[in-house]
VOGU-3710 file (C-alpha; in Angstrom, 3 decimals, decimal comma):
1> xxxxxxxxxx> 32,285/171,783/65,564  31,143/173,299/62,135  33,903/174,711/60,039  34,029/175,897/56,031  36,296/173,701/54,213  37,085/174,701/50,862  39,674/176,178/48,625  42,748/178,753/49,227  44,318/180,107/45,995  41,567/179,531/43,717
11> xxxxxxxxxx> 43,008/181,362/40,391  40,242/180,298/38,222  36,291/178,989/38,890  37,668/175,123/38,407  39,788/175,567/41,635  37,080/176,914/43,712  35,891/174,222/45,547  34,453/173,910/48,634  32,375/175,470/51,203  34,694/178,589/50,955
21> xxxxxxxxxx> 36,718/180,051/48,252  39,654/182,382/48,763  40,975/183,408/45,482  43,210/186,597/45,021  44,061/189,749/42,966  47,406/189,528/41,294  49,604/192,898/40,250  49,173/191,845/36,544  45,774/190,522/37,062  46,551/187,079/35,840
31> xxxxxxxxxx> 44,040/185,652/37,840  40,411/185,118/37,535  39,376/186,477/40,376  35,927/188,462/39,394  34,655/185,266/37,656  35,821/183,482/40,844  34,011/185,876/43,361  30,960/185,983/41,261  30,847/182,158/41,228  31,596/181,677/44,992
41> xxxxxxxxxx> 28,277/184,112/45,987  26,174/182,624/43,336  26,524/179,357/44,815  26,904/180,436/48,161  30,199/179,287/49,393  32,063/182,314/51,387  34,267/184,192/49,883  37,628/185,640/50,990  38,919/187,823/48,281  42,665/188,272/49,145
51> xxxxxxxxxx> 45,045/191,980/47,719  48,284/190,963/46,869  51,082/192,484/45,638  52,785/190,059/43,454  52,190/188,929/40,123  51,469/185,666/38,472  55,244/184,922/37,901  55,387/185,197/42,094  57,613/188,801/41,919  56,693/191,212/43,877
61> xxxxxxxxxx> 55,230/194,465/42,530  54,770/196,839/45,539  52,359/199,754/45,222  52,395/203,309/45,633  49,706/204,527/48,341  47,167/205,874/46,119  47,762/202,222/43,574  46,703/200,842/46,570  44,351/202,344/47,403  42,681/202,674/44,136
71> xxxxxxxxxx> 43,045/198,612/44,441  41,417/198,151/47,453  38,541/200,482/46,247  38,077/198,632/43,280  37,346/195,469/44,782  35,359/196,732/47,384  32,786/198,275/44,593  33,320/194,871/42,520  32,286/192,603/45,671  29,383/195,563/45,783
81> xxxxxxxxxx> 27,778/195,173/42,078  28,175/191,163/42,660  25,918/191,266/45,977  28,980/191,043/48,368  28,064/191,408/52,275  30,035/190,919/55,508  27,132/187,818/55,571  28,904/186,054/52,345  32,590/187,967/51,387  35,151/189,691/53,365
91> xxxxxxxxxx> 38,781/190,873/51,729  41,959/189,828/53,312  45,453/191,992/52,771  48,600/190,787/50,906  49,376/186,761/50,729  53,142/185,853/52,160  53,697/189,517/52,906  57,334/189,021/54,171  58,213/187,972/51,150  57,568/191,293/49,177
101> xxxxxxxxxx> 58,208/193,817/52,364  59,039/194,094/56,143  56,351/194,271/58,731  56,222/198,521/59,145  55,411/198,657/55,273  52,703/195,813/55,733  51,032/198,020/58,643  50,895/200,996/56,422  49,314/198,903/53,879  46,560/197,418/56,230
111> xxxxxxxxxx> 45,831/201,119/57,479  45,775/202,423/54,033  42,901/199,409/53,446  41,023/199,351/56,422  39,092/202,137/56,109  37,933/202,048/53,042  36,683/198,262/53,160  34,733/199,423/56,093  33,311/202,196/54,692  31,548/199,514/51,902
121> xxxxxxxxxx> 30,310/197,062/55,062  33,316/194,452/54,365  35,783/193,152/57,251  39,232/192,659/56,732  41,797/189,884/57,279  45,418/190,109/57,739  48,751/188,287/58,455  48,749/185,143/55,862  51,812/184,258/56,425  53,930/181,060/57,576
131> xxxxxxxxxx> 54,977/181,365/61,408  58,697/180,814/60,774  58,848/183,118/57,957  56,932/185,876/60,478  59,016/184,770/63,622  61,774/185,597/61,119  60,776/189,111/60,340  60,200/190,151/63,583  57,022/188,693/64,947  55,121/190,244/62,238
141> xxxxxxxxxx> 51,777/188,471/63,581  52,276/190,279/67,030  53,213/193,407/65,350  50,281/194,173/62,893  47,827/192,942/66,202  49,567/195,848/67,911  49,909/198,171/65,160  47,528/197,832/62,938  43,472/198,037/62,294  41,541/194,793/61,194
151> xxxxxxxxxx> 39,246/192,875/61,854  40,031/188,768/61,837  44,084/187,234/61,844  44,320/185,356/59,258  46,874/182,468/59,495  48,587/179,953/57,563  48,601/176,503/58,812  51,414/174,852/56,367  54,799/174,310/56,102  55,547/175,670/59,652
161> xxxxxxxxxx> 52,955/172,577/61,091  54,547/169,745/59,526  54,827/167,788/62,371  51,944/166,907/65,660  54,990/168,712/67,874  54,861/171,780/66,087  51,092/171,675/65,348  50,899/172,016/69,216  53,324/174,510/69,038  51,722/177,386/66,893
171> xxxxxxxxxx> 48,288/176,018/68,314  49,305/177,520/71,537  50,882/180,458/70,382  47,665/181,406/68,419  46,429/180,273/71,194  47,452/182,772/73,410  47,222/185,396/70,752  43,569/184,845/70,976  43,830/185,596/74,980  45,648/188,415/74,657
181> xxxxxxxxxx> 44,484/190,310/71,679  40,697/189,062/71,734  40,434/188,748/67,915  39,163/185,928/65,713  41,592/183,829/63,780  40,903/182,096/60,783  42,675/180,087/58,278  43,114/180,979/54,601  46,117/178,842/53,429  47,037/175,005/54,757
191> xxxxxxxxxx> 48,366/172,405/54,655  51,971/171,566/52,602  52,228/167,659/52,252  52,125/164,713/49,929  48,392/164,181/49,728  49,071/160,892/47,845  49,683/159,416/50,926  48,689/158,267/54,422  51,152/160,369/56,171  50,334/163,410/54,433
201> xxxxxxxxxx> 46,425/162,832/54,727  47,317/162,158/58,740  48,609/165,829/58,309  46,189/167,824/56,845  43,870/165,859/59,072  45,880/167,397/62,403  46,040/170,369/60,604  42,109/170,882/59,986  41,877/169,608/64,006  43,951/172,794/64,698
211> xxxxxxxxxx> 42,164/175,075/62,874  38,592/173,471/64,829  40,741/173,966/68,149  40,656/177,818/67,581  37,449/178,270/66,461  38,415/179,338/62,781  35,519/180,025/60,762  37,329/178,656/57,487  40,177/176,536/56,434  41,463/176,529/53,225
221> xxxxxxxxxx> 43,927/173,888/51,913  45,510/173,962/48,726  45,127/172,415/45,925  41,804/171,053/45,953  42,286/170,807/42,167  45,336/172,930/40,341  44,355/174,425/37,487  48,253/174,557/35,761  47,764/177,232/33,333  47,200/179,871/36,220
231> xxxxxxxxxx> 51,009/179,200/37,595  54,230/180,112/35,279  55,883/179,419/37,992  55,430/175,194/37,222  57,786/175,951/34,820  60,467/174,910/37,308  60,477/170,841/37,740  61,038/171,707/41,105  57,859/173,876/42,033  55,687/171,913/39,814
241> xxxxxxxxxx> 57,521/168,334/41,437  56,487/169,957/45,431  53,014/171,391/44,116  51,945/168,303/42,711  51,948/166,435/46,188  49,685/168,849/47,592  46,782/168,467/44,586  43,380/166,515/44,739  43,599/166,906/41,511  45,014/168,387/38,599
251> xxxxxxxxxx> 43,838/170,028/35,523  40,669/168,310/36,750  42,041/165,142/36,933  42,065/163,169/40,532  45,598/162,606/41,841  44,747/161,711/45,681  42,527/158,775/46,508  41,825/160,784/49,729  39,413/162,658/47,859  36,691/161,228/48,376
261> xxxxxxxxxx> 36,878/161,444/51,932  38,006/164,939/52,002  34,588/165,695/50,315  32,937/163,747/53,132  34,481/166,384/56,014  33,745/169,355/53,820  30,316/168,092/53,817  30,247/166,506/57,559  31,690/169,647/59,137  29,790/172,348/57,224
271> xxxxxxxxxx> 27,900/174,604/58,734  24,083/174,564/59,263  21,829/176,443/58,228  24,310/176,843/54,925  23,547/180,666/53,195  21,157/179,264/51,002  19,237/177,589/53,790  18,982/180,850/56,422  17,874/182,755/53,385  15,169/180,096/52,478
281> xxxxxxxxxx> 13,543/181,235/56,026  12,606/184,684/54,200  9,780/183,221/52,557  8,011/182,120/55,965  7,528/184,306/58,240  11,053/185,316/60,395  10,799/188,612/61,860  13,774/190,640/62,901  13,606/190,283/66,817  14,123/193,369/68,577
291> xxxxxxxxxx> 13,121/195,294/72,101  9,179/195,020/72,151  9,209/191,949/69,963  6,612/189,357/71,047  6,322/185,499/70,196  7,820/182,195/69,865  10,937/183,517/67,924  11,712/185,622/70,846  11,038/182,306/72,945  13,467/180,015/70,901
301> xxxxxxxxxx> 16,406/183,306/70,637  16,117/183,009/75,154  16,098/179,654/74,733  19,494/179,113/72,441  21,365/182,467/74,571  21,110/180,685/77,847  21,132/176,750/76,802  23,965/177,360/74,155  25,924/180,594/74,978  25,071/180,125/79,014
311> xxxxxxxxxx> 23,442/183,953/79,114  21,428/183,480/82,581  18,480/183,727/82,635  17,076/181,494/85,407  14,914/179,365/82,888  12,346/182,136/82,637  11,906/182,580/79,041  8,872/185,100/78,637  9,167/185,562/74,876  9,507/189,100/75,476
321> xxxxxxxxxx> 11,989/191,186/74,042  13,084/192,891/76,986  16,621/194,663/78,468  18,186/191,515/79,717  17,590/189,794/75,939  18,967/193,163/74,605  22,008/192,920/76,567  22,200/189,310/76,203  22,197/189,885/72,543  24,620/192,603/72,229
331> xxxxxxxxxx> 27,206/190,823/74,195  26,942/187,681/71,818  27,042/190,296/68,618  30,069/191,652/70,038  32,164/188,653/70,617  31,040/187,063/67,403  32,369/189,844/65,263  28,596/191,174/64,181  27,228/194,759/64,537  26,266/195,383/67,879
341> xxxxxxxxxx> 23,035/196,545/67,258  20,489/194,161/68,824  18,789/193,661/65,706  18,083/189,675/65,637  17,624/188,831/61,918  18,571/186,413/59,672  22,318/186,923/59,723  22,450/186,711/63,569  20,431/183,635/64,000  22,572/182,121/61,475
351> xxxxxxxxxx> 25,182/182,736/63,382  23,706/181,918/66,475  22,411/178,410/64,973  25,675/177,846/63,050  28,162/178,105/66,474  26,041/175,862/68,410  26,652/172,515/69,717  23,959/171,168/67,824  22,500/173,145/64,523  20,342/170,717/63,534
361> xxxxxxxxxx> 18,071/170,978/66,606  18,267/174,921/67,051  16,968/175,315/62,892  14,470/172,287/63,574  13,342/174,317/66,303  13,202/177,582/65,244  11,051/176,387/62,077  8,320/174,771/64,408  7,730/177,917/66,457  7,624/179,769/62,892
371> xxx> 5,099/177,408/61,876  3,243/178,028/64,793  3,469/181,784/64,672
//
């Protein structure tokens, strides 16, 4: 299975590393988060830019509705003049959000958001928080997927799955989250281990595996590298003592000797076509497939629906754009989180080439019957 590996609390362009980068806005904006962003589309790795409402010193600085608001706004517009699209950014909502406030305030906060990262073409994330500490607080994962509006649960795969028991654990709670709710879960924080050694590369091993299992999109571990001036809180021997077993690397400077094979599954598991690579189709000649299309793209899109997403369609692939394609393609929009529309361009194939079993033959593919067109 494809998956983005890549960076979760990337404070500054050094930390983002990766495939993905999820880097956040801080109350006393501490971090470098619009360098970050700008660098993470620029050399296409998703981004996840996550609102928080703490500052760099880790206190909480919880704002009024129209601070928020204004906050949310604000980044939307950023994520706007940078080229942001739901194709290479989305925004997730508050990081550790039972630390700061209790699960009715972090549902006003969400609806507050929502709508106005809609209304600039973004989806939104929520939850990021450990599954003790939201057990704790009153299920606060079942809670905001009852009571509030967004679009993907996003979960944190750390301290709470420090052992293959309780990796099964939450796997089949999310599990069944997933059943119940029908909503996509990804993963913007993992992994809380000694990286320096076997056990803890075992873990964040298992802990990637669990992520795969439920079809996240992304996994973020930290620290790919730590960048120490972004934390005061390394000040205290004993944060800076735990932090340093997670890091790569630090200041720039590699601490695990896992590293090198951590690159290789960032780069094994990737997806394909990569951003760059579904936009390098633009300058052949891919169409956006729709009813009345005609031709061999139409072919290969009835080909991949029924020998990759089992659509029936009794082997009779017309290359015609007809109803059962449209409804065919609609249904797989739906479930995949895109815009319903029926509109096959180069965001859907993407995603239709990324998800299979076997990219590498679907883009091969699809570039001979371009070719050919």
């Amino acid at each position: 299975m494809s998956i983005r590996i890549g960076s979760s609390c990337a404070l500054s362009i050094s930390m983002a590393l990766g495939y993905v980068v999820e880097t956040r806005i801080l109350t006393d904006n501490s971090s470098d988060w619009q360098n970050v962003c700008k660098h993470a589309i620029n050399n296409k790795q998703y981004l996840i830019l996550t609102v928080c409402i703490n500052n760099g010193y880790n206190i909480a600085s919880i704002p009024d509705d129209i601070t928020w608001q204004n906050t949310i706004r604000m980044a939307c517009q950023y994520l706007k003049s940078i080229g942001g699209s739901k194709y290479n950014c989305r925004l997730s909502l508050v990081n550790e959000p039972m630390k700061w406030i209790d699960r009715e305030h972090y549902t006003r906060l969400i609806n507050l958001a929502t709508p106005i990262i809609h209304s600039y073409g973004f989806l939104v994330g929520a939850g990021n928080e450990e599954f003790v500490m939201a057990s704790a607080h009153g299920n606060m994962y079942q809670y905001i997927l009852d009571n509030a509006n967004f679009d993907i649960l996003d979960i944190h795969i750390q301290g709470s799955c420090d052992t293959q028991a309780h990796i099964d654990k939450y796997y089949n709670e999310v599990k069944s989250w997933i059943a119940y709710w029908k909503k996509p879960v990804d993963c913007t924080e993992a992994f809380y281990g000694n990286i320096t050694a076997s056990s803890g590369w075992n873990l964040l091993k298992a802990q990637l595996d669990m992520a795969e299992k439920l079809e996240c999109a992304n996994f973020c571990n930290v620290f790919n590298n730590l960048e120490t001036s972004y934390f005061p809180v390394l000040s205290d021997p004993k944060v800076r003592d735990k932090w340093y077993e997670l890091c790569f690397k630090i200041n720039g400077n590699l601490h695990s000797n896992y590293w090198g094979q951590w690159l290789s599954l960032m780069e094994a598991k990737k997806p394909v076509p990569n951003i760059i690579e579904i936009e390098e189709l633009d300058d052949m000649k891919l169409t956006v497939l729709k009813p009345g299309s005609k031709g061999n793209q139409v072919l290969w899109l009835q080909e991949i629906l029924e020998e990759e997403y089992k659509f029936e369609n009794a082997g009779s692939y017309d290359g015609i754009y007809g109803s059962m394609t449209l409804q065919q393609v609609k249904a797989y929009q739906t479930a995949n989180n895109l815009e319903p529309d029926g509109f096959v361009g180069k965001f859907t194939m993407a995603d239709l080439i990324s998800k299979s079993e076997n990219p590498n033959y679907w883009m091969n593919k699809l570039q001979v019957y371009m070719a050919y067109e």
